[in-house]
C-alpha positions as protocol buffer text, in pm:
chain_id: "A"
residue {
  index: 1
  type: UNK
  ca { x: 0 y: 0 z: 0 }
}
residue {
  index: 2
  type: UNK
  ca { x: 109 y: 361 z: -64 }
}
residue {
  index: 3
  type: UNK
  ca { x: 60 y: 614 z: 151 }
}
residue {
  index: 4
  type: UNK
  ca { x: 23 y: 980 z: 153 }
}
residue {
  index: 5
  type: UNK
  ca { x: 328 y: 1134 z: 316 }
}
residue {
  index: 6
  type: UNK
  ca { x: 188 y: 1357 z: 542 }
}
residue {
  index: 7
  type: UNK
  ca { x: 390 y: 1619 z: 795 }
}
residue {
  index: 8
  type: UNK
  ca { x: 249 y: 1806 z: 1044 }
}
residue {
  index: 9
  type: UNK
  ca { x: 327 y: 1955 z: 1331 }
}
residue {
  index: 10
  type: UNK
  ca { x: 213 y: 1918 z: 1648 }
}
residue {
  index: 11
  type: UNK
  ca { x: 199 y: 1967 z: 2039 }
}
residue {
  index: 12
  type: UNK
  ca { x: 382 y: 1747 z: 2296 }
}
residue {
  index: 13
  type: UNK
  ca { x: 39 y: 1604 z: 2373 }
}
residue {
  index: 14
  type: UNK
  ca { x: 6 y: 1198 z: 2333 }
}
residue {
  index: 15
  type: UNK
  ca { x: -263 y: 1080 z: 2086 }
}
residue {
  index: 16
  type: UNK
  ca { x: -465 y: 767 z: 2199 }
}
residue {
  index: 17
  type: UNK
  ca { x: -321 y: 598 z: 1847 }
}
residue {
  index: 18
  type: UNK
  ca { x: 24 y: 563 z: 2027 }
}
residue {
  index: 19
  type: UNK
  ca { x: -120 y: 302 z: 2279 }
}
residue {
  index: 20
  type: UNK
  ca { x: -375 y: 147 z: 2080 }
}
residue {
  index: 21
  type: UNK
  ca { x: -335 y: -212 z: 1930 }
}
residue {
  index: 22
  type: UNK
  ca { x: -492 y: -94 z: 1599 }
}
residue {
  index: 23
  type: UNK
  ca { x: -235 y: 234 z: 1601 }
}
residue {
  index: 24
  type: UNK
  ca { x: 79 y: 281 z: 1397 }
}
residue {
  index: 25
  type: UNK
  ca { x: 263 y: 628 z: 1525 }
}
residue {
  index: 26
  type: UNK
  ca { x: 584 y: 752 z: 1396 }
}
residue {
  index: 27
  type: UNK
  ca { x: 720 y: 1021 z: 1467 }
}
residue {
  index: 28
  type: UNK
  ca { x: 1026 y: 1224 z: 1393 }
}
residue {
  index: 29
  type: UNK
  ca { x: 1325 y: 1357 z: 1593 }
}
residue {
  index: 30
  type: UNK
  ca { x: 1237 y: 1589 z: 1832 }
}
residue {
  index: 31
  type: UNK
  ca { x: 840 y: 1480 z: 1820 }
}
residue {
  index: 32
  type: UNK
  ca { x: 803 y: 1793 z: 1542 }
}
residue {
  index: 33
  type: UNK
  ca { x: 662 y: 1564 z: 1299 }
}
residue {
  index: 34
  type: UNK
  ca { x: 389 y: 1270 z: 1348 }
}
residue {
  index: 35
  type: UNK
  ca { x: 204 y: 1021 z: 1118 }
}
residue {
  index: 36
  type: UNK
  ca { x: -66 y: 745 z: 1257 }
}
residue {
  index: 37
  type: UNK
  ca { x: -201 y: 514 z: 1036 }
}
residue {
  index: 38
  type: UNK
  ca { x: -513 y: 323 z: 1209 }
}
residue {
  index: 39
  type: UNK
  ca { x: -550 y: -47 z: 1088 }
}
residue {
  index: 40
  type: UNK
  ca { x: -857 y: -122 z: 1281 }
}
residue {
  index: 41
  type: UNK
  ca { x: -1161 y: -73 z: 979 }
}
residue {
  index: 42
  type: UNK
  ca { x: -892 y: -379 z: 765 }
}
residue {
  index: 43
  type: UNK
  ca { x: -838 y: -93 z: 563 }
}
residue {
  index: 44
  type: UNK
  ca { x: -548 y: 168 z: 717 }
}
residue {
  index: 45
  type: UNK
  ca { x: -635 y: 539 z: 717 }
}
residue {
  index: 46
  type: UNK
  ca { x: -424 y: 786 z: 794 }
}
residue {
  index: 47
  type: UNK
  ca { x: -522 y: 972 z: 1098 }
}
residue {
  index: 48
  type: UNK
  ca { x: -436 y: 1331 z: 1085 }
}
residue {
  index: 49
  type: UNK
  ca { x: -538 y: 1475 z: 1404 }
}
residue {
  index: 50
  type: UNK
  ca { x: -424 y: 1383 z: 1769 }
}
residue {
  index: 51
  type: UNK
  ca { x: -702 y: 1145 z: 1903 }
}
residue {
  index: 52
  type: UNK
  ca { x: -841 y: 1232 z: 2242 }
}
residue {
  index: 53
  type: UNK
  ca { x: -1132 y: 1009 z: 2263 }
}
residue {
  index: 54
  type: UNK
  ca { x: -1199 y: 665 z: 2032 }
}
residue {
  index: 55
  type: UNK
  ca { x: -1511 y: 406 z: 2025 }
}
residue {
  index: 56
  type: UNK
  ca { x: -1264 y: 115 z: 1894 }
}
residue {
  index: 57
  type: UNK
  ca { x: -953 y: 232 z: 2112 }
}
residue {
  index: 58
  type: UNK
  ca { x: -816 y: -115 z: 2288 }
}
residue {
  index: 59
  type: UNK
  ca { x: -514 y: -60 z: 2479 }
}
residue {
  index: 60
  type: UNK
  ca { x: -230 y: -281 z: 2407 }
}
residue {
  index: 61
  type: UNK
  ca { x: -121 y: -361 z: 2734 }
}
residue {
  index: 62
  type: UNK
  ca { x: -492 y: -525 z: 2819 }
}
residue {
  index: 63
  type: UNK
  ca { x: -544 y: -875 z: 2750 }
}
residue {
  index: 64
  type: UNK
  ca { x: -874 y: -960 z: 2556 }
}
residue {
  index: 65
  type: UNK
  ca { x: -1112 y: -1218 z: 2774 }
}
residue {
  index: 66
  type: UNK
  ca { x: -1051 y: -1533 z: 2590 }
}
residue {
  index: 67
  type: UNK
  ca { x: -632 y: -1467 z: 2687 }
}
residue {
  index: 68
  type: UNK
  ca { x: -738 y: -1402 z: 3079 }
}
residue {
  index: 69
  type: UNK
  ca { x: -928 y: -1683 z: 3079 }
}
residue {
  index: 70
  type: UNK
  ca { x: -675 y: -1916 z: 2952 }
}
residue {
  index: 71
  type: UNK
  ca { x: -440 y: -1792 z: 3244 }
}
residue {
  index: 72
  type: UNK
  ca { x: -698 y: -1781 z: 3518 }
}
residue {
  index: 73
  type: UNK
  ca { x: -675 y: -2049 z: 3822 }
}
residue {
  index: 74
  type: UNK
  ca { x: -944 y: -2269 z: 3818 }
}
residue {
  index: 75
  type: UNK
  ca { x: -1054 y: -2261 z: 4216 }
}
residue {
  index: 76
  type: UNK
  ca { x: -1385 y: -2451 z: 4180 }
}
residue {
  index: 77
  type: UNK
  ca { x: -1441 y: -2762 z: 4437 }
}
residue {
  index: 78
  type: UNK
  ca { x: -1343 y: -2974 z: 4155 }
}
residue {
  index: 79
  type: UNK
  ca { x: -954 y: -2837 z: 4148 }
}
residue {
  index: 80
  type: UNK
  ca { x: -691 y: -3051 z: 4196 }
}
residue {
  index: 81
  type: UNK
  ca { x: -496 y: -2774 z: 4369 }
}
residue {
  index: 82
  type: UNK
  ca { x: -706 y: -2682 z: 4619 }
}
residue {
  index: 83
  type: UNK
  ca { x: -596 y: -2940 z: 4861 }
}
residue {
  index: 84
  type: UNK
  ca { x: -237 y: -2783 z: 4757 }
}
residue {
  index: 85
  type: UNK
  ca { x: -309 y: -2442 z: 4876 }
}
residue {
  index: 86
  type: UNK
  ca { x: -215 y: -2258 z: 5189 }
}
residue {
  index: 87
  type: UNK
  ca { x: 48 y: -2340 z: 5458 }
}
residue {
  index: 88
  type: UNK
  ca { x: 178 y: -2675 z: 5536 }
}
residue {
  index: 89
  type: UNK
  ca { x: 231 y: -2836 z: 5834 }
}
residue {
  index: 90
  type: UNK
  ca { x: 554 y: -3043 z: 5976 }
}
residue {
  index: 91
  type: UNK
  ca { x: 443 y: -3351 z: 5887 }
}
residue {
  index: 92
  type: UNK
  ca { x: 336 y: -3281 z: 5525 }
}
residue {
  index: 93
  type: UNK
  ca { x: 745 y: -3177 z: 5501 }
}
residue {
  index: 94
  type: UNK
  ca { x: 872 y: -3513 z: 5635 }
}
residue {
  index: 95
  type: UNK
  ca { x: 690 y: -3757 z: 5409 }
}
């Protein structure tokens, strides 16, 4: 894909794009130049503005639910570990 080179220049402020899993942000030395190409629509746009607030903005650093339940303990009754859990005594050491 070709894309429009675009400079512009703009404030210190961070855009939402820069933390988003769908953003692309590059910037130039100094921060005097920016361009953000959003992937989320399967089609990347160029994004010309600094984003403040986004209805598709996912931070990258969240995990989606299918990922938090694959690393979640299980602690139902069923559990293997729950007779594993907690402090041990003496005797549990020695055998």
């Amino acid at each position: 894909m070709e894309y429009e080179k675009i400079a512009a220049k703009v404030s210190t402020a961070s855009s939402l794009c820069e933390t988003c899993v769908h953003g692309l942000v590059a910037r130039s030395e100094g921060d005097a130049q920016r361009f953000t190409i959003c992937d989320w629509p399967y089609v990347a746009i160029v994004v010309p503005i600094q984003v403040a607030s986004c209805g598709r903005y996912q931070h990258r650093n969240v995990p989606e639910l299918d990922q938090m339940e694959e690393i979640a303990l299980d602690l139902t009754k069923e559990s293997a570990v729950i007779g594993r859990i907690g402090f041990r005594s003496g005797e549990e050491d020695e055998n």
